[in-house]
C-alpha positions in Angstrom: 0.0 0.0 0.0 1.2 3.7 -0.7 0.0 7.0 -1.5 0.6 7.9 -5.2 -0.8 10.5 -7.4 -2.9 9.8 -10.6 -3.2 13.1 -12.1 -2.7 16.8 -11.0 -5.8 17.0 -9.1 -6.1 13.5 -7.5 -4.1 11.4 -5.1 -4.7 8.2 -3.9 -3.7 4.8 -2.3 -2.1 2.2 -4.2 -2.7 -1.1 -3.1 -2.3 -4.8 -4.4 -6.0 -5.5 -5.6 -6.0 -9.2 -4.4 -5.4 -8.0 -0.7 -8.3 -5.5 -0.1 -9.9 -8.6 1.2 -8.0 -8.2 4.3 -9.8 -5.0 5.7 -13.2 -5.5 3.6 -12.6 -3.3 0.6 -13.7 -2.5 -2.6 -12.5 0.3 -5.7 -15.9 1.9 -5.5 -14.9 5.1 -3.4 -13.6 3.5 0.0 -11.5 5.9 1.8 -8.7 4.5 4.3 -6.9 6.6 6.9 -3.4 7.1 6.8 -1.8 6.5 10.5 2.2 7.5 11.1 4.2 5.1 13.6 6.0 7.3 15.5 8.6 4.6 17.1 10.6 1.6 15.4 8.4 -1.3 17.9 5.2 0.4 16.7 6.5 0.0 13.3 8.0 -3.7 13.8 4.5 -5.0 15.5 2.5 -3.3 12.9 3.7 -5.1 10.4 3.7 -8.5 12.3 -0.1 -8.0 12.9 -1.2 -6.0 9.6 0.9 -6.8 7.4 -0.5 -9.2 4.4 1.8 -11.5 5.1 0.8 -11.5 8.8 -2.5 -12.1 7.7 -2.8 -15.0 5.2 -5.5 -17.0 6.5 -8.9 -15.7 7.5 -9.1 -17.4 11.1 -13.0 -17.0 11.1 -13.4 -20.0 8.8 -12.7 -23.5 8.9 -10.9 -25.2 6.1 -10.3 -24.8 2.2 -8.7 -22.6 -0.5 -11.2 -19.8 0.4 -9.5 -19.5 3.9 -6.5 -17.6 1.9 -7.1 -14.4 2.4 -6.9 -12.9 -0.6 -9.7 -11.7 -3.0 -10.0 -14.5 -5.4 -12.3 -13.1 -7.8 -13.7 -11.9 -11.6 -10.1 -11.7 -13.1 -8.3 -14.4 -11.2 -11.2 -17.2 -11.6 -11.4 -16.4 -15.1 -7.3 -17.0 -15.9 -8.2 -20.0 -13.8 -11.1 -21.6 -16.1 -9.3 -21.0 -19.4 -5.4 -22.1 -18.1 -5.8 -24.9 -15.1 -2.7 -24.9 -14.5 -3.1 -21.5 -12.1 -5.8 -23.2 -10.9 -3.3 -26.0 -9.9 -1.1 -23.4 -8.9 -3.3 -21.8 -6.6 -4.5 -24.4 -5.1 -1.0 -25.9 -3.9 0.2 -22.5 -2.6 -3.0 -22.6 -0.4 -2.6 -26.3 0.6 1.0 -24.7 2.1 -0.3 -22.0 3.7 -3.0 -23.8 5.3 -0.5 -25.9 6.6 2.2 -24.0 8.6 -0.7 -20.8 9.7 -3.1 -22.5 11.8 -0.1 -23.8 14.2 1.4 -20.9 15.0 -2.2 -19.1 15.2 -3.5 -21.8 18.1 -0.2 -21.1 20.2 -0.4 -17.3 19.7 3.1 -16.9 19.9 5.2 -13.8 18.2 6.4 -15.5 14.9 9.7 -16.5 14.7 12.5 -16.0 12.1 11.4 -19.2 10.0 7.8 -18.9 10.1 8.5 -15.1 8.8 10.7 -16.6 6.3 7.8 -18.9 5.2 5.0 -15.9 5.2 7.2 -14.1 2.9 8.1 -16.8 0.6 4.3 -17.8 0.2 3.8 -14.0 -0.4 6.5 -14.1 -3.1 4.4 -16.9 -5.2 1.3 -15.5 -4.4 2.1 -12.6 -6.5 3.6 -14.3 -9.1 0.8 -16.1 -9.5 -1.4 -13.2 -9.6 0.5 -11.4 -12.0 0.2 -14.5 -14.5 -3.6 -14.9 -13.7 -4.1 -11.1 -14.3 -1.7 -11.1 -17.6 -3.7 -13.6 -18.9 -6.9 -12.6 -18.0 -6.4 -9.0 -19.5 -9.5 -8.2 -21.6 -11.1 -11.2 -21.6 -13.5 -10.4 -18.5 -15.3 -7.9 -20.6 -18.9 -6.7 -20.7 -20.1 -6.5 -24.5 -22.1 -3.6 -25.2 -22.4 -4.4 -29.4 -25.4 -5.5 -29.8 -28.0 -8.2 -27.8 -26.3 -11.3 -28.8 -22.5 -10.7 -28.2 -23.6 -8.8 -24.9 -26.0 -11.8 -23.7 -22.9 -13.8 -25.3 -20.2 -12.2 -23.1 -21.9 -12.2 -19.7 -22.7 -15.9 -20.1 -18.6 -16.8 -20.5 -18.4 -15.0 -17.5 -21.3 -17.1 -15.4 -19.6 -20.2 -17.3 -16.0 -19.9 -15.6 -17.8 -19.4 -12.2 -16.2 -16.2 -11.2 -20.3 -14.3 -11.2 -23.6 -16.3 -10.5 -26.7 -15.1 -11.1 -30.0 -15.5 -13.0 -29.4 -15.1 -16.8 -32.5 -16.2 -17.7 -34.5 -13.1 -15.7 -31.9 -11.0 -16.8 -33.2 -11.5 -20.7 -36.3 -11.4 -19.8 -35.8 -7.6 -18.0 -33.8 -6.7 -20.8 -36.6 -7.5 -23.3 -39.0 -6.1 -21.6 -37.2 -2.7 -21.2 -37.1 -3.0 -24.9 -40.3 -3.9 -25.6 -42.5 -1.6 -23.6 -46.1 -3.1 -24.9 -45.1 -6.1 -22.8 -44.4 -3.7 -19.4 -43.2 -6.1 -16.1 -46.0 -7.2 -14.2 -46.3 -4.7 -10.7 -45.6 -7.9 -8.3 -42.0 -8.1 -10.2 -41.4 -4.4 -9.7 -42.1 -4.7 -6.1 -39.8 -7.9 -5.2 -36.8 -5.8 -6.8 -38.2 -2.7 -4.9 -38.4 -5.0 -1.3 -34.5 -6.5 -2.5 -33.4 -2.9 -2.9 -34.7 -2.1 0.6 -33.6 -5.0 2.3 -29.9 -4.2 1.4 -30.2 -0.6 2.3 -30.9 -1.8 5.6 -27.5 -3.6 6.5 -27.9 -0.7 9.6 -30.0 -3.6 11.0 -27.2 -6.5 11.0 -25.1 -3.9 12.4 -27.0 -3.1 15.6 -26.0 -6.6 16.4 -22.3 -5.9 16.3 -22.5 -2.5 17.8 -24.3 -4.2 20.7 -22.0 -7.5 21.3 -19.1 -5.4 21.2 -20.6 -2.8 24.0 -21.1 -5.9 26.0 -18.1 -8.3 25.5 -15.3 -6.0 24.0 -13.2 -6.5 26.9 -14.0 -10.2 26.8 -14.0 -11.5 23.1 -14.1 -9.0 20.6 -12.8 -11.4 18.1 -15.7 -13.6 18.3 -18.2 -11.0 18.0 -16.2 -9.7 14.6 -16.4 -13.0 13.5 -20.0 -14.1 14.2 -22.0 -10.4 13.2 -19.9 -9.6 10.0 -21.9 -12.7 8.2 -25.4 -10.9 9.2 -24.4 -7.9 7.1 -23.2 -10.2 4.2 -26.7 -12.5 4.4 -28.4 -8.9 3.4 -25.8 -8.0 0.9 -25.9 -11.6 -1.0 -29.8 -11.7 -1.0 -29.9 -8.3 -3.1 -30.6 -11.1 -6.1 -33.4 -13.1 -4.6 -36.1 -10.4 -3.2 -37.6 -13.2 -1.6 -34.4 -14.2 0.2 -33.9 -10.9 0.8 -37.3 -10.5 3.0 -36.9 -13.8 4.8 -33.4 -12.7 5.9 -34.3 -9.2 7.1 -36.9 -11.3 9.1 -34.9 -13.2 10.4 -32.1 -10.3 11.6 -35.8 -8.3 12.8 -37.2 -10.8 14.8 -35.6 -14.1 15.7 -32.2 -13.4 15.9 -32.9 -10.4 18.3 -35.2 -12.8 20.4 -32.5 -15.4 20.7 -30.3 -12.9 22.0 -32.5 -11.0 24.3 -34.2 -14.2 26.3 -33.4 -14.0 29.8 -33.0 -17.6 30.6 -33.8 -16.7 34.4 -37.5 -16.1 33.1 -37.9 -20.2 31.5 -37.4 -22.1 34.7 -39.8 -25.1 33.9 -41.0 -27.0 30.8 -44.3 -24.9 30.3 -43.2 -21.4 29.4 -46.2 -19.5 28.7 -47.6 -20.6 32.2 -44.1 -19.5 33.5 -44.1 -16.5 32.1 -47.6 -15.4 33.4 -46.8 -16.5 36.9 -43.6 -14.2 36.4 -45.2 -11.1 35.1 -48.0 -11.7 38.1 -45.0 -11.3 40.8 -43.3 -8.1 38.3 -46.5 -6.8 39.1 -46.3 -7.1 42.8 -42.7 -6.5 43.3 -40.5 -4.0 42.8 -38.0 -4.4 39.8 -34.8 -4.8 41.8 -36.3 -7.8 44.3 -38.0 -9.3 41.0 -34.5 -9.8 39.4 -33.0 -10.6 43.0 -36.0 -13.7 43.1 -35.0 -14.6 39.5 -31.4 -14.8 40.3 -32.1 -17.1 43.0 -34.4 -19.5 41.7 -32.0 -19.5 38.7 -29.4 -20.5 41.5 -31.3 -23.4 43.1 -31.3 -25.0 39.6 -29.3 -28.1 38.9 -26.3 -28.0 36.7 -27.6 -30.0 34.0 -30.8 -28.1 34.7 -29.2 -25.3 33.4 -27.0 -26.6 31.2 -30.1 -27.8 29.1 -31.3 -24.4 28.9 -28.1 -22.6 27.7 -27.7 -24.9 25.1 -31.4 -24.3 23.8 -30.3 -20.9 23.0 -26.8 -22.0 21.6 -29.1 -24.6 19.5 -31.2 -21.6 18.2 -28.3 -19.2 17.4 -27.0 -22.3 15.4 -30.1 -23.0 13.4 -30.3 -19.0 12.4 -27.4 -18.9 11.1 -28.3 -22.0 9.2 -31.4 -20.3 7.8 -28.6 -16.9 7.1 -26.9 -19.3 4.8 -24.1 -18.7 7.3 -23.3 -22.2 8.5 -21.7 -22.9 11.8 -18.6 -25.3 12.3 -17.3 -27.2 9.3 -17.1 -25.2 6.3 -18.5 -22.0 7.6 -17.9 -19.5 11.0 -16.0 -21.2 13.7 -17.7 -23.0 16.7 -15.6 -21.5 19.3 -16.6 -18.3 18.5 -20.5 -18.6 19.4 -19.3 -20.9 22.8 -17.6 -17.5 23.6 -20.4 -15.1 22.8 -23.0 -17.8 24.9 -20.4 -18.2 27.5 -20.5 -14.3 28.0 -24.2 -13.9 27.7 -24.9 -17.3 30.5 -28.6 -16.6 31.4 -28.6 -13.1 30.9 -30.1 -11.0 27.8 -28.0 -9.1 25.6 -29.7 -6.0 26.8 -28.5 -6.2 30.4 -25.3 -7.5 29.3 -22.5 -4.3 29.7 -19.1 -3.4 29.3 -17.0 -0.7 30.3 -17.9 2.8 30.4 -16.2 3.9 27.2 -17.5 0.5 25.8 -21.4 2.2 26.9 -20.6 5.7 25.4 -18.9 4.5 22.2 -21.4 1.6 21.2 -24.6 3.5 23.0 -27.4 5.9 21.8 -26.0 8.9 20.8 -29.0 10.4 22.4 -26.9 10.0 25.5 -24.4 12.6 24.6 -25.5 14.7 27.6 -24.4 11.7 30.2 -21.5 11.2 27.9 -20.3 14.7 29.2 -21.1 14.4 32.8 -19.6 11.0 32.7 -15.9 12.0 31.5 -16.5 15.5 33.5 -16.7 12.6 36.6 -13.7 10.4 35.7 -11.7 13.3 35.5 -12.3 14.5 38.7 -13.9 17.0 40.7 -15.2 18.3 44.2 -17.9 15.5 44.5 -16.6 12.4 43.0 -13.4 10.3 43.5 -10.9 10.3 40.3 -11.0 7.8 38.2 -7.7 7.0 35.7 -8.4 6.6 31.9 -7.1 3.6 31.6 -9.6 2.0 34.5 -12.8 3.5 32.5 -11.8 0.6 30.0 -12.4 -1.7 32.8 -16.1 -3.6 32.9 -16.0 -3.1 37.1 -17.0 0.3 36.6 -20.1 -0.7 34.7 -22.4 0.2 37.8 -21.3 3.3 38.2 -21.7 4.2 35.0 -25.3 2.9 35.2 -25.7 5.1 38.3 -24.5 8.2 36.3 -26.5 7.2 33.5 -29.6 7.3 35.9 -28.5 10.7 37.4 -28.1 12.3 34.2 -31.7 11.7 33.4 -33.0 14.0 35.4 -30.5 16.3 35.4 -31.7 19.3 33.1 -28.6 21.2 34.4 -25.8 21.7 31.8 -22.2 20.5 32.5 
């Protein structure tokens, strides 16, 4: 990567194409910030962590050639169908990769001399065999614009090789349409693209999830939240070609998913949970709030172990079987295991909403309708007449969660400015 200038008016960041995959990007406007190290360690464990060759494998899936993390797409897949020998090529520099990565990444140990040795030489050939893939595929990934049958022509060579899927056969049948307007679309086809086109302007919902987990559990496992809310936003992306699909998955993100995460598990203490659930909202209605949730924690307490053990794994067996329906498997073949055990370990009986982190962790990842407590809360760690001092580096620190909670409660009634 490196800044360089295209023309007198526009500078830019020059980058390998195959590795945008690494931070999620694209060449359709993405901006990236530039960050100088001021010291040589910040430089040396920069690039051991962010370089591309500290970062060959995506971790976050299981096994195969599409662990590599590289974007092996359009121009690459397409070299690949016409020459198989890069396939071939490919293929074994994966295979060698997969082997030496996923040792050193289970001891999560600094990388020794050899294993940098081996990063770079893998790099070495992943570029050469990039720079054959992309010499060869020069021109022949090309969109015909002639006329209808060398245009219909060229995007089926593409959908041949495998490097796009989609529906051909609808795409004719738009395109003839648009041509022919006394045959119009039927209004229940305009409105499935209309509901697709929705669905995928609404990726803000899969991100609530991630902006949530990560208030709750940043201190904890912030890798595993990455790993199991960045396939919610790519289930709405994908189903932008199936407006069905694309419904049933922003259902599915709406309603169950958010359910699964938000069941306190206190409130399903025997088999018959609608009769348990009205018996409980009978005492909320006697009680107050605070010895409601102390009489939940209790009788949550006198449960046996495998009594409770049956009921966190009903939610792990839900969160599974979501993912299922995201088309975003879990274990073999698609998002780590270990990563959801983390997130349910975290969340025990408890629901995501109660679940909190540290106070930074509440201000960064809250409602920015709380910018008022925001103030009040840093005026407070900093110090003043009234309240002890607390350091910067301890507001990182989950203990302080209840007093954050406590400020949060103050600040609500506090029409004072700061």
């Amino acid at each position: 990567m490196k800044v360089t200038r295209v023309d007198k008016e526009l500078e830019g960041i020059a980058i390998n194409p195959v590795c945008d995959k690494c931070f999620d990007g694209d060449f359709d406007g993405d901006t990236v910030a530039v960050v100088r190290l001021q010291t040589k360690e910040a430089r040396e464990e920069a690039i051991e962590k962010f370089s591309f060759a500290g970062n060959l494998l995506d971790l976050g899936k299981t096994k195969g050639t599409d662990r590599v993390f590289i974007n092996h797409g359009l121009d690459l897949i397409i070299a690949e169908s016409e020459k198989p020998g890069l396939k071939k090529k490919y293929e074994k520099i994966s295979e060698e990769i997969n082997g030496f990565e996923p040792e050193y990444s289970k001891e999560n140990t600094a990388p020794d001399e050899e294993l940098n040795k081996r990063r770079r030489k893998a790099v070495e050939r992943l570029n050469e065999y990039v720079r054959e893939a992309f010499e060869y595929s020069a021109g022949k990934a090309v969109i015909s614009c002639e006329d209808e049958t060398t245009h219909i022509d060229s995007l089926e060579k593409i959908r041949s090789s495998g490097a796009k899927k989609g529906d051909l056969d609808n795409y004719i049948r738009y395109l003839n349409n648009a041509e022919n307007s006394e045959t119009p679309l039927p209004d229940s086809e305009r409105i499935k693209v209309q509901k697709a086109t929705a669905v995928k302007a609404a990726v803000g919902v899969a991100g609530r999830y991630s902006q949530q987990l990560m208030r709750a559990f940043r201190n904890e496992c912030p890798k595993a939240v990455l790993e199991l809310t960045y396939p919610n936003t790519q289930a709405l992306l994908q189903a932008k070609h199936d407006p069905e699909r694309a419904v049933k998955v922003y259902k599915i993100l709406q309603d169950s998913l958010m359910l699964a995460l938000n069941k306190d598990l206190r409130k399903y203490l025997s088999k018959d949970e609608s009769g348990e659930l009205k018996k409980l909202a009978n005492e909320a209605k006697k009680a107050k709030l605070k010895e409601w949730n102390s009489n939940l924690t209790v009788r949550w307490n006198k449960l046996k172990p495998d009594e409770k053990e049956e009921r966190l794994n009903k939610r792990k067996k839900r969160l599974i079987k979501i993912y299922k329906e995201l088309g975003q498997p879990i274990g073999v073949g698609g998002i780590k295991e270990e990563y959801l055990n983390q997130i349910c370990a975290e969340l025990d009986y408890r629901s995501l909403e109660d679940c909190h982190g540290s106070i930074l962790d509440e201000c960064a990842y809250g409602n920015p309708k709380n910018a008022k407590q925001v103030f009040k809360l840093m005026k407070n760690a900093m110090g003043d007449k009234n309240t002890d001092k607390i350091s910067f580096e301890e507001l990182f620190k989950g203990r302080y969660t209840q007093s954050f909670l406590v400020m949060n409660h103050e600040c609500q009634n506090d029409n004072q400015g700061i």
